[in-house]
N, C-alpha and C positions, 0 to 999 in steps of 0.2 A: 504494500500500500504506500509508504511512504516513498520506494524509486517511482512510482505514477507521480507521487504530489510534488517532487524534482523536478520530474520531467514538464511537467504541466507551469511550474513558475519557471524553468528557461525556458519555454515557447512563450508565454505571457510576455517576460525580459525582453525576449529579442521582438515581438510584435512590439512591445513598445519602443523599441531602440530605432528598431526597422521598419515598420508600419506593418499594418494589418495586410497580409496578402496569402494566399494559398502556397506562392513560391516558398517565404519565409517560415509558415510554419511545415511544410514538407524538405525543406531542406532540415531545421531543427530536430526534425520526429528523426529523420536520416542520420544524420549526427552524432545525435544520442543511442539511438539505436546503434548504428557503428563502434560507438564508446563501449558500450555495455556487453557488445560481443567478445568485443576485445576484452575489457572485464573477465566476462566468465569462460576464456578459452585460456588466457594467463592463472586463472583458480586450480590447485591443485584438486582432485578429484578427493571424494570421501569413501568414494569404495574401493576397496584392494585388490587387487589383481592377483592372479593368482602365484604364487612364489616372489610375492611381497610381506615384506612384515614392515610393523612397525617399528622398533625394536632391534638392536643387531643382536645375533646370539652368541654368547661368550662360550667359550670350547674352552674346553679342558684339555691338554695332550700328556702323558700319562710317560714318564719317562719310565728307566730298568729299574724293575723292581715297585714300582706304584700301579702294576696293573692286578690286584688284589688277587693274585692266583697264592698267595703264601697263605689266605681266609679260607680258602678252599677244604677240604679234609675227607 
């Protein structure tokens, strides 16, 4: 609701700056709209793709003698 009420007072802005004409506010609506794509193509996504994490995973590498085979019995 409130990117509408943005968008709606820069077309108002520029109708007042520029005069009332159908050019000015279809060039504005274009604009903006242009802006906003750009906006939400630069947004990182929220969903994860598959063999993404969030998160890096910490490993373990288990040198001679720390691979618990001496627990065994």
């Amino acid at each position: 609701m409130i990117p509408l009420l943005l968008i709606g007072a820069t077309v108002l802005g520029a109708c007042l700056v520029f005069g009332y004409s159908s050019f000015v506010v279809g060039f504005v609506l274009m604009g903006a709209g242009v802006l906003g794509l750009i906006a939400f193509m630069a947004t990182p996504g929220a969903v994860l793709r598959p063999n993404e994490r969030e998160v890096v995973e910490e490993r373990h590498y288990l040198g001679k003698g720390d691979d618990h085979r001496e627990y065994r019995r």
